[in-house]
C-alpha positions as CSV (number, residue, x, y, z in Angstrom):
1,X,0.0,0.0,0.0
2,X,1.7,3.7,-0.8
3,X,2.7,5.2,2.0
4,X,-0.2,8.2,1.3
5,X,-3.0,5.5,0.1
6,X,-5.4,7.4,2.6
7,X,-5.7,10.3,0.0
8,X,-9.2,9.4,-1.4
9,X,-11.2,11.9,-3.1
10,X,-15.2,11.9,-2.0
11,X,-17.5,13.6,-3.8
12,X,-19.9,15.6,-1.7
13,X,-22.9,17.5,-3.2
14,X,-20.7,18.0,-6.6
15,X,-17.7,19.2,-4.5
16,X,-14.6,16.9,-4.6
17,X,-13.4,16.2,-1.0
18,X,-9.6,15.3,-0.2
19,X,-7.5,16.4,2.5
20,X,-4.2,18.3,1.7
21,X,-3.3,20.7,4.7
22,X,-2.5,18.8,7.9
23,X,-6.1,20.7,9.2
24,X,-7.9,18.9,6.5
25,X,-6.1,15.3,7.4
26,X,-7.2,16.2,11.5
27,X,-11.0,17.1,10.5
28,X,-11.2,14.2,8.3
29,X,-9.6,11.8,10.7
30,X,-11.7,13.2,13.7
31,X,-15.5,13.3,12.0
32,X,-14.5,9.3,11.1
33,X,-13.4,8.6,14.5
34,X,-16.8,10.3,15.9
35,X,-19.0,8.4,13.3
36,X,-17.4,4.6,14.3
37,X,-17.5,5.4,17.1
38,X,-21.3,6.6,17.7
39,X,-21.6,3.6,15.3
40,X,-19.9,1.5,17.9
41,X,-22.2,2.6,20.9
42,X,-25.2,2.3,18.9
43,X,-24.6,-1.5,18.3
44,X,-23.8,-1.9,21.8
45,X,-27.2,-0.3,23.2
46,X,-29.0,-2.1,20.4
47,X,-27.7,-5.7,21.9
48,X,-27.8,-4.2,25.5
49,X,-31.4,-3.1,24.7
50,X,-32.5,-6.7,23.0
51,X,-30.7,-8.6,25.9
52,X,-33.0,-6.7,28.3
53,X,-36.1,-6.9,26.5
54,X,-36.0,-10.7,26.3
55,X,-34.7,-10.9,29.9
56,X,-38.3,-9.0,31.1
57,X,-40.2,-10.9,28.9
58,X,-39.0,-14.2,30.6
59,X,-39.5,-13.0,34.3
60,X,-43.1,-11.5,34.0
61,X,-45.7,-13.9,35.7
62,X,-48.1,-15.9,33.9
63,X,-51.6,-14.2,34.1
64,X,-54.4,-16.3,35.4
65,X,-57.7,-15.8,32.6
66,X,-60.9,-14.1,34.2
């Protein structure tokens, strides 16, 4: 892999995207570390969440009819 292989242009809205100033590299590098990681918690409350809901759902009582 070349040694600058992280210089990908993105096309945003018709505007081509790729860093060049070392500002650019830390606001491109920092906005992808925020998204994975909000992407990380997000599966983690989703399986936290599910692990919970089927947890209450085994532990309510039975319900006698009438």
């Amino acid at each position: 892999m070349p040694l600058f292989g992280h210089h990908v242009a993105v096309e945003f809205f018709g505007h081509e995207f790729s860093p060049e100033t070392p500002m650019e590299h830390v606001m491109a590098f920092g906005i992808t570390g925020v998204v994975l990681a909000l992407v990380a918690y997000g599966a983690y409350a989703a399986i936290r969440d599910f692990r919970h809901w089927l947890r209450r759902n085994k532990e309510q009582p039975a319900t006698r009819p009438g």
